[in-house]
Legacy VTK file of the C-alpha trace (Angstrom):
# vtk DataFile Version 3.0
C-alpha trace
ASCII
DATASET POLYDATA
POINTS 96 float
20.886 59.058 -6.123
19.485 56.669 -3.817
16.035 55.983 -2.398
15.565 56.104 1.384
12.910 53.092 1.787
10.256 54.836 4.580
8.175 51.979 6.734
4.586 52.000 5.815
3.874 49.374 8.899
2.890 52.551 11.014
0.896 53.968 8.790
-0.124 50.571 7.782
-1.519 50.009 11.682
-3.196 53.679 12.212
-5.614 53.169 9.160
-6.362 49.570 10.608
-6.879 51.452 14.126
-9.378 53.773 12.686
-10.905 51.170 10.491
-11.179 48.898 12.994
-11.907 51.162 15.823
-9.421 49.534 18.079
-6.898 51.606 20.147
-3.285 51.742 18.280
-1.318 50.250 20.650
-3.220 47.106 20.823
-2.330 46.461 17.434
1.272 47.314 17.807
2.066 45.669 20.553
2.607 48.370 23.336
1.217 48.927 26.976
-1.100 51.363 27.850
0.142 52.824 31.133
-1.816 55.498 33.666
0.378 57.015 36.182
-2.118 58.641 39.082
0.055 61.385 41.071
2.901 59.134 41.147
1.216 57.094 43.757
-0.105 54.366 41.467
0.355 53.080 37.955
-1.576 50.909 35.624
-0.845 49.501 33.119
-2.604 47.681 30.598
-1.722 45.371 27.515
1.367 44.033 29.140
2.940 40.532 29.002
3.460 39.821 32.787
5.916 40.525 35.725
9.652 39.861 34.817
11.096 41.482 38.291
9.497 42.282 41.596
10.625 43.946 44.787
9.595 46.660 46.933
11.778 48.993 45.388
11.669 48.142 41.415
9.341 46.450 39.601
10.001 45.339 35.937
7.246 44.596 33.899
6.940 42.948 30.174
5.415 45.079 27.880
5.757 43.234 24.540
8.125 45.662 22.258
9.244 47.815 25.313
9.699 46.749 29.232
8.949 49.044 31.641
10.703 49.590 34.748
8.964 51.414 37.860
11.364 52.518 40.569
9.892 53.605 43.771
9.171 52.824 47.607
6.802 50.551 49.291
5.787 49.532 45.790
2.934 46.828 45.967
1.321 44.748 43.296
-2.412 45.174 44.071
-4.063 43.550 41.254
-3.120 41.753 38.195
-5.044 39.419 35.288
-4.298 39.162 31.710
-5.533 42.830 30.864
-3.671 44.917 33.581
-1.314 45.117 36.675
-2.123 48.052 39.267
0.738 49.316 41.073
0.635 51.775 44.273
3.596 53.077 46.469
5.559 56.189 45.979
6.222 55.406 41.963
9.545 57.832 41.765
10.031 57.084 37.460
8.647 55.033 34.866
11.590 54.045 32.355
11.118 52.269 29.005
13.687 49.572 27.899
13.968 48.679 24.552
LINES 1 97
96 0 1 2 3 4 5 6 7 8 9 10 11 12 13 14 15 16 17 18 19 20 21 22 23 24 25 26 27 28 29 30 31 32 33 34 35 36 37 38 39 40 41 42 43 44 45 46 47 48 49 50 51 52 53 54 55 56 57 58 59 60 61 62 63 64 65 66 67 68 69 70 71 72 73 74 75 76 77 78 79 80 81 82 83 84 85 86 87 88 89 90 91 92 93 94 95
């Protein structure tokens, strides 16, 4: 019969996290996004601005991109930490 090998890299990362005291997905690599009514979103941890429009921003997230579709989407503020969003945010998709 044959093993199934299970990933200990998760497991592996949340006793690090606690540790540590350091918020999971900084040390895996993901954004930390806050969606506000659908009116704004930020996010935090990200790896830039791949696409930007009005109606679609596409933003680098490291092991997932993130894709906000909306209208009168504007980039308000953005440094190395975090990009805040506002507009009428209609969906937040992840793209692996």
């Amino acid at each position: 019969m044959e093993r199934r090998k299970t990933s200990k890299k998760p497991r592996i990362l949340d006793k690090a996290a606690d540790t540590f005291d350091l918020p999971g997905e900084v040390l895996m690599d993901l954004p930390r996004i806050t969606v506000i009514v659908g009116q704004r979103v930020v996010v935090e941890n990200h790896k830039g601005l791949m696409d930007y429009g009005s109606n679609m921003i596409l933003i680098a997230g490291g092991r997932v991109n993130l894709k906000l579709v909306g209208d009168n989407l504007e980039l308000r503020a953005m440094n190395a930490q975090e990009i805040s969003i506002t507009g009428d945010v209609f969906s937040v998709e992840f793209i692996y």
